[in-house]
N, C-alpha and C positions, 0 to 999 in steps of 0.2 A: 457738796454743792447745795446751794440754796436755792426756792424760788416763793414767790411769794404774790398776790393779788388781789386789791382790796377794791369794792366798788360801794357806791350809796344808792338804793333804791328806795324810794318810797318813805325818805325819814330813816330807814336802817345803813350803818354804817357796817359790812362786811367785810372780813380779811379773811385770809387762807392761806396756807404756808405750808412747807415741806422742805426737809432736811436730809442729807444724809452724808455723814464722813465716807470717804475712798479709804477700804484697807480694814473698815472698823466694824461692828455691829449697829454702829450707833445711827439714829433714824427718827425724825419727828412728823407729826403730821398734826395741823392745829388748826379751828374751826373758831372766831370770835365774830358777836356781836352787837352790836349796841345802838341805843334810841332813845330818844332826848322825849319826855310825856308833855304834853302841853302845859303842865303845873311848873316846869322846870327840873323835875326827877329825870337822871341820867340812868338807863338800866344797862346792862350788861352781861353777858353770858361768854365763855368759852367753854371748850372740848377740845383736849389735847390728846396723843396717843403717839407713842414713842419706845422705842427699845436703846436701853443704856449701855455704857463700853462694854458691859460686863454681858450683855444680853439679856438682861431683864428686861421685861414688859413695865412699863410706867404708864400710867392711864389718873389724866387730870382733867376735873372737870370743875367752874363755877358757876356764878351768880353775883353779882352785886348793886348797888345803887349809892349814887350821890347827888345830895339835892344842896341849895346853895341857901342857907338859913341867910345868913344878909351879908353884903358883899366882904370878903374878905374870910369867912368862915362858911365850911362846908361839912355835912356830915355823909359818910361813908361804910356802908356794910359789905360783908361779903362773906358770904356762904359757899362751901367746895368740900370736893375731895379730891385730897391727893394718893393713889394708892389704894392701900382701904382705909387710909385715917379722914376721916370728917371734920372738918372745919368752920367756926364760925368767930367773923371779927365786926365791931362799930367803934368807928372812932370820928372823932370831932378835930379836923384839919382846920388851922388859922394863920394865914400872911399879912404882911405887912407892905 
């Protein structure tokens, strides 16, 4: 079963979610959110925390931002840990 509620207060965009398979160990529970700065920088955060088929403990957390260099071209970072591995990514997204 799933259930999931996301609301906007004050400029923040909020989700929240929870998981769990019938039968399984498996189980998620996940915190995200996000705000637009007045410059036009997107931030963003999650918190994830979950147990996998196996019953291991998974515990995921980031960080990121995406600002809009000029229409069509966006750059994007994001900093996390998944686990205990630490993570960091920028990259320059472009459409057409």
């Amino acid at each position: 079963s799933s259930v999931g509620v996301s609301a906007s207060l004050a400029g923040f965009n909020i989700g929240v979610g929870s998981k769990s398979e019938s039968g399984t160990s498996v189980k998620a529970n996940d915190v995200g959110v996000n705000y637009t700065l007045a410059n036009g920088i997107k931030i963003a955060a999650l918190s994830a925390n979950g147990t996998d088929v196996a019953g291991a403990k998974i515990k995921r957390s980031n960080f990121g931002a995406s600002y809009s260099i000029v229409p069509g071209v966006k750059l994007n970072a994001e900093t996390g840990k998944l686990g205990a591995n630490n993570y960091t990514w920028v990259a320059v997204n472009m459409s057409f």
